[in-house]
BALOBA-1460 file (C-alpha; in Angstrom, 3 decimals):
// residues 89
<rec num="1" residu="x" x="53.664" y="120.878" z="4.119"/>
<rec num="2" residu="x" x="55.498" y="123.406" z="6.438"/>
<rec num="3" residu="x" x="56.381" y="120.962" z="9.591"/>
<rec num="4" residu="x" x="60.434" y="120.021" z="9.662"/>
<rec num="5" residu="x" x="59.807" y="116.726" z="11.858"/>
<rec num="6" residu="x" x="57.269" y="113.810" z="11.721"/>
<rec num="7" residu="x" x="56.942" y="110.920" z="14.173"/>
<rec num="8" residu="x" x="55.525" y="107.716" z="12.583"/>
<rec num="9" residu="x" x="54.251" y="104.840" z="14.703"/>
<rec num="10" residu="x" x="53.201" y="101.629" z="13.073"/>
<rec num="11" residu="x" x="49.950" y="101.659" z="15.561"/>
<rec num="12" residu="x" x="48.760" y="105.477" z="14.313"/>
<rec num="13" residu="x" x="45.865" y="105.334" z="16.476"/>
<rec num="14" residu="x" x="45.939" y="108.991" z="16.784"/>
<rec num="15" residu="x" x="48.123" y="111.249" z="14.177"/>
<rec num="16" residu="x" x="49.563" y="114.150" z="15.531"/>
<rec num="17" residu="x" x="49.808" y="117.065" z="12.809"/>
<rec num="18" residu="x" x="50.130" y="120.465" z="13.375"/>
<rec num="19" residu="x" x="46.773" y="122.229" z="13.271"/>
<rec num="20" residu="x" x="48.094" y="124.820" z="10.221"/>
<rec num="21" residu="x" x="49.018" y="121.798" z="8.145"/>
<rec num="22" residu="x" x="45.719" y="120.459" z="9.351"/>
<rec num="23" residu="x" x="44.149" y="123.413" z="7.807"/>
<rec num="24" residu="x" x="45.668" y="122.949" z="4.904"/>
<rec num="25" residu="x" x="45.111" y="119.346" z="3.957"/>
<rec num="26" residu="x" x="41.397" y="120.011" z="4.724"/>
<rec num="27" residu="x" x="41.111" y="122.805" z="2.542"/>
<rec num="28" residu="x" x="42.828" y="120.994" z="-0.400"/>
<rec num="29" residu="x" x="40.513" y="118.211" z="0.155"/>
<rec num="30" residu="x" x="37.823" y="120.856" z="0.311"/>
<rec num="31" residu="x" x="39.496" y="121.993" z="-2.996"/>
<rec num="32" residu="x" x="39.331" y="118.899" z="-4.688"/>
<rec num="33" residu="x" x="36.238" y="117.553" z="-3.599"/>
<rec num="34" residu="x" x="34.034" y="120.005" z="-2.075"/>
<rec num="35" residu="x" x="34.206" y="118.098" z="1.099"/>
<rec num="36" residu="x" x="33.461" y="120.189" z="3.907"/>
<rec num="37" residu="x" x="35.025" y="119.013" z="7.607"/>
<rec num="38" residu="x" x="35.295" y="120.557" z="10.634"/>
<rec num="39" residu="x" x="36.491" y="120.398" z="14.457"/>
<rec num="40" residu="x" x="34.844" y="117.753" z="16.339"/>
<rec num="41" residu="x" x="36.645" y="116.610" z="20.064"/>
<rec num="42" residu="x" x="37.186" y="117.348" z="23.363"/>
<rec num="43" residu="x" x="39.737" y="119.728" z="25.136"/>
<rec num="44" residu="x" x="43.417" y="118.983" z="23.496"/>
<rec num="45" residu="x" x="41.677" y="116.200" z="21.284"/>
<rec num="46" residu="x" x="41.141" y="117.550" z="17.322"/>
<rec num="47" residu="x" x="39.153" y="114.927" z="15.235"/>
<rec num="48" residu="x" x="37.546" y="116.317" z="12.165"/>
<rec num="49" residu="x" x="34.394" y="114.916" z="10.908"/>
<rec num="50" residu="x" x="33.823" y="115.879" z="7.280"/>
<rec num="51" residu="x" x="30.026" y="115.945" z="5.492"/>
<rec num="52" residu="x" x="30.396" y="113.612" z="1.982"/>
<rec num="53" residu="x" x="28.946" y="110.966" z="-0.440"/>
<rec num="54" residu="x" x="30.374" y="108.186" z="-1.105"/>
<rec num="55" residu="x" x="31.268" y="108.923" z="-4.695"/>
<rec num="56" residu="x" x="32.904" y="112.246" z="-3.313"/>
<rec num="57" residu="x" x="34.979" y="109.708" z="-0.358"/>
<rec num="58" residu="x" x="36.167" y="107.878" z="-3.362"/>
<rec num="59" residu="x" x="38.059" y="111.580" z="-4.871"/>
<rec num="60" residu="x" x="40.263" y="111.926" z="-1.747"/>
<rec num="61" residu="x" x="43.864" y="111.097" z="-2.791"/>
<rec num="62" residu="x" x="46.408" y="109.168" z="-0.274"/>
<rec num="63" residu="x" x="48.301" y="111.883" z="1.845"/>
<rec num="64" residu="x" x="51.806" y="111.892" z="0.145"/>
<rec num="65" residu="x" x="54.758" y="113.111" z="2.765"/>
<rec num="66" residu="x" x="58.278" y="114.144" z="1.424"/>
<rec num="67" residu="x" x="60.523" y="113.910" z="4.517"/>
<rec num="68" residu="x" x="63.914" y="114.625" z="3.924"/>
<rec num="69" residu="x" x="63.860" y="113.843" z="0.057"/>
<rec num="70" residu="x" x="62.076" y="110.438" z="0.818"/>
<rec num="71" residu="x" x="58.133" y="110.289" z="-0.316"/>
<rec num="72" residu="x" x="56.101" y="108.377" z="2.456"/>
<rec num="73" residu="x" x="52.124" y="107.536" z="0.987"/>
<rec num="74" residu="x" x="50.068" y="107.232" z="3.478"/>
<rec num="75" residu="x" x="46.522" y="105.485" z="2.105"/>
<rec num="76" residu="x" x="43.145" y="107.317" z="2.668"/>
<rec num="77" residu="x" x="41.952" y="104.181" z="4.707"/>
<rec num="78" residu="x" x="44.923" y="104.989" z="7.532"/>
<rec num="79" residu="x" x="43.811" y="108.680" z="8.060"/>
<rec num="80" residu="x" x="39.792" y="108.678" z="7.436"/>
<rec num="81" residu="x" x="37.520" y="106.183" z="7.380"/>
<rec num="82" residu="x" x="33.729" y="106.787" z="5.728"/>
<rec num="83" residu="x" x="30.511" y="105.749" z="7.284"/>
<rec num="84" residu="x" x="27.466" y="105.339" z="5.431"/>
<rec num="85" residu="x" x="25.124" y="105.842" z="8.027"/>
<rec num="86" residu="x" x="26.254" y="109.449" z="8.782"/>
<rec num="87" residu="x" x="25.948" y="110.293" z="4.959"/>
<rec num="88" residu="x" x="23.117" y="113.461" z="3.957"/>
<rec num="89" residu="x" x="20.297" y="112.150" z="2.367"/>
C-alpha cells in the first residue's frame, strides 16, 4: 500500500484507510474473486457493500500490512463480514 502511517485501535469499529488504498484493495479483491463492491454511506462515512456467494466470501485473503518492516494480518472477519440474506439468487 502507498499510506506512510496507520493508527490501530483494538476496538476497530470503523477503519480509517485512505480512499486510493481503498481502491486498491477492492480491486485486488475484485481481481481475485470477481467480487464487485461499491460506495455505500452517508456524507464523510465510506462503507462498501460488495455483491458475492458464499463460496466466492470464502477466496478473500486476510489483509496483510507491512509497517515499518513488521507484517500486521489482519483476518477477513475484522474488516468484512458476509450476510446470507443479501446474497443474489
Amino acid at each position: 500500500m502507498k499510506s506512510e502511517q496507520i493508527t490501530l485501535d483494538t476496538g476497530l469499529s470503523y477503519c480509517l484507510v485512505p480512499p486510493r488504498d481503498i481502491d486498491d484493495i477492492t480491486k485486488a479483491i475484485r481481481g481475485e474473486t470477481n467480487i464487485t463492491c461499491k460506495k455505500e454511506g452517508y456524507d464523510d462515512l465510506d462503507l462498501y457493500e460488495c455483491d458475492c456467494d458464499k463460496n466466492q466470501f470464502s477466496m478473500i485473503k486476510p489483509l496483510q500490512m507491512n509497517i515499518n518492516g513488521r507484517f500486521f494480518t489482519l483476518p477477513v472477519e475484522a474488516w468484512m463480514s458476509y450476510d446470507p440474506s443479501k446474497e443474489s439468487k
